[in-house]
C-alpha positions as CSV (number, residue, x, y, z in Angstrom):
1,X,8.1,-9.0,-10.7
2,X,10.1,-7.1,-7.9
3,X,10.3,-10.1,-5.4
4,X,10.6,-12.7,-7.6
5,X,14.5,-10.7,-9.5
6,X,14.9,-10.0,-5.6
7,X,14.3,-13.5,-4.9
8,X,12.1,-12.7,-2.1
9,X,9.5,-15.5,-0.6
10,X,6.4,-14.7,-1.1
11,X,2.8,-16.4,-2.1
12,X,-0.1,-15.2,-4.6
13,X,-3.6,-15.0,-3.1
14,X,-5.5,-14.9,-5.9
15,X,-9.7,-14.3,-4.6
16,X,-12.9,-13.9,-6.4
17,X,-13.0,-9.4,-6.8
18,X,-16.7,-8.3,-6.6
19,X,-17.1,-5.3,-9.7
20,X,-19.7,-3.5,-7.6
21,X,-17.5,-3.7,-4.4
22,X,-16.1,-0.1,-2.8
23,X,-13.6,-1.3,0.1
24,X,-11.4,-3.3,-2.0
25,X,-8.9,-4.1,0.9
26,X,-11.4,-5.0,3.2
27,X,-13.2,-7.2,0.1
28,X,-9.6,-9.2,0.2
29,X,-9.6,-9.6,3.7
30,X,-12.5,-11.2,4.0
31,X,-12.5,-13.3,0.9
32,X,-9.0,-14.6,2.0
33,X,-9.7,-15.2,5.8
34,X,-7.0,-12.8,7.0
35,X,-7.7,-9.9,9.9
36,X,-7.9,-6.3,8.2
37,X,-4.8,-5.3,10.3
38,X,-2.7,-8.1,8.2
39,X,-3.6,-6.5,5.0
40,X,-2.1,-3.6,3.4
41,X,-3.7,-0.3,1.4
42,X,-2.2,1.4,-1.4
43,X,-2.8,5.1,-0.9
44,X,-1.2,7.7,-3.3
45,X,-1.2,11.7,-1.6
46,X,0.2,15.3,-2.6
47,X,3.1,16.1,0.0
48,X,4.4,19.2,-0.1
49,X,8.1,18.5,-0.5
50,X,9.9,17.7,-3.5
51,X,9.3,14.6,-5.2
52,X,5.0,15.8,-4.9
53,X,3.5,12.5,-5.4
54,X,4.1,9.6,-2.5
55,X,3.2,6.3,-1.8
56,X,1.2,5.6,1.8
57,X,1.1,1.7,3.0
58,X,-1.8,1.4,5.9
59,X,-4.0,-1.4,7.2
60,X,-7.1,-1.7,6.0
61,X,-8.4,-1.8,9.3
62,X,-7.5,2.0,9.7
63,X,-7.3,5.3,8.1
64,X,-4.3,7.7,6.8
65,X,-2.9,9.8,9.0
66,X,-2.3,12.8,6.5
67,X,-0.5,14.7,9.0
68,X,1.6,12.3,10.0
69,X,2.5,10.3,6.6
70,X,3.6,14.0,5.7
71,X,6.0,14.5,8.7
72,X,7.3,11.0,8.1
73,X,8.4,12.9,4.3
74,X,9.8,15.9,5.9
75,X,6.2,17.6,4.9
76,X,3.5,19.7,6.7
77,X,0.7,18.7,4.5
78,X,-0.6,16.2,2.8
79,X,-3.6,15.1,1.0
80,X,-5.0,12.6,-1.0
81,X,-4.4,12.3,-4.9
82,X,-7.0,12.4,-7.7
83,X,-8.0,9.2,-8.9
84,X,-6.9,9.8,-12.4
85,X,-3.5,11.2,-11.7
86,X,-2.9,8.3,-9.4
87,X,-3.4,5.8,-12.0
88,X,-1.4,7.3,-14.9
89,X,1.7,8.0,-12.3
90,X,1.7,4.3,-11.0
91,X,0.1,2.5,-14.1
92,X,-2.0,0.9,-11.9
93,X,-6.4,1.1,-11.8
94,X,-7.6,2.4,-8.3
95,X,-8.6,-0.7,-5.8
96,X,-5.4,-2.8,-7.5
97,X,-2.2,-0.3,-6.6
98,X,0.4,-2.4,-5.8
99,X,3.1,-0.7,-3.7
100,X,5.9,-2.6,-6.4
101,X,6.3,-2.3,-9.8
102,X,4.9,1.4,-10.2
103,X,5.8,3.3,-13.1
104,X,8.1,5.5,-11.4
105,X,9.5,5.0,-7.6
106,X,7.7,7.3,-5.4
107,X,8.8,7.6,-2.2
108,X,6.9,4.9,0.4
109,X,5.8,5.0,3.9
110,X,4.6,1.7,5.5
111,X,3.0,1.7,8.5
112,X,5.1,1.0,11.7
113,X,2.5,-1.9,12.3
114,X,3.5,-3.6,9.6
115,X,6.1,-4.7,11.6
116,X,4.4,-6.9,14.1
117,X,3.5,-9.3,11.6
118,X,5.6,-12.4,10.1
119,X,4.3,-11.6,6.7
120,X,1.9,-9.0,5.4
121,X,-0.4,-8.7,2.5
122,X,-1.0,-6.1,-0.3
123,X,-2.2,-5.8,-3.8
124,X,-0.3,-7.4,-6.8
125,X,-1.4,-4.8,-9.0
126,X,-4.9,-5.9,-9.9
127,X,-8.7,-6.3,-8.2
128,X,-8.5,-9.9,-6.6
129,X,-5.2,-10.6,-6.2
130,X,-3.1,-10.1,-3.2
131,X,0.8,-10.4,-2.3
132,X,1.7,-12.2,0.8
133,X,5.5,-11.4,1.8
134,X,7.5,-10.8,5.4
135,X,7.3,-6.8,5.8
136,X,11.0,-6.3,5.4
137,X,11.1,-6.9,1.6
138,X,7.9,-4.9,0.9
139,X,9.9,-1.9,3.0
140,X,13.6,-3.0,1.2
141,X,11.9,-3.1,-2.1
142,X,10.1,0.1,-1.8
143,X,13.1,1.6,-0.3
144,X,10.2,3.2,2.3
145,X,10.9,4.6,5.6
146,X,8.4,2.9,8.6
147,X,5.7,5.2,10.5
148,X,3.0,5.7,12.7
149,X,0.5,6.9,9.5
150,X,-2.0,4.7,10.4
151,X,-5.0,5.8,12.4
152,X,-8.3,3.6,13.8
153,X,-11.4,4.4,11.8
């Protein structure tokens, strides 16, 4: 695991997934106790620069901000990736993305508001399972630039 070789703190929050649940982040916030704005989404969009593929970090308790997460790139446009081609490019099932330990490094945006927090949490890479970890080694080990890409529901 990325944190553990970087010899990064952080804790497993391991939570009971529901199969039939649709909000997956939201499903992890509340199993765990933690406020929606404390836990991260893995979102994979098209961006109309070179590397094509990108990797968007929000709060749960928001939406992307396709505009912006492609201005933060360099981009004018982005928009969301299909499902399937999201899973064979990261390796990952859709609801369990984990920002680390993707199949190939896309490049990352996390959301500026990750930055208010002392630690942050996002998927491990599986349904029911989270990563707790201070939001400078998610962005270090991502190698992601920070942005406003977040907007409120």
């Amino acid at each position: 695991m990325a944190l553990t070789k970087a010899k990064a703190e952080f804790t497993l929050h391991p939570y009971d997934h529901d199969p039939g649940a649709q909000a997956y982040g939201e499903e992890a916030a509340d199993a765990l106790g933690v406020p929606y704005e404390r836990i991260f989404k893995t979102l994979v969009v098209e961006v109309e620069v070179e590397a094509g593929l990108a990797v968007a970090v929000v709060p749960v308790s928001g939406k992307l901000d396709l505009k912006a997460m492609a201005a933060a790139l360099g981009g004018k446009r982005a928009a969301m990736a299909e499902a399937a081609k999201v899973e064979r490019v990261t390796g990952y099932v859709v609801g369990g993305i984990s920002p680390l330990g993707q199949r190939k490094q896309l490049p990352t945006v996390v959301d500026s508001s990750a930055l208010d927090f002392e630690t942050v949490y996002f998927s491990a890479g599986r349904r029911g399972l989270q990563i707790e970890t201070a939001p400078a080694n998610l962005i270090g080990l991502t190698r992601a630039v920070t942005a406003r890409i977040g907007k409120a529901d």
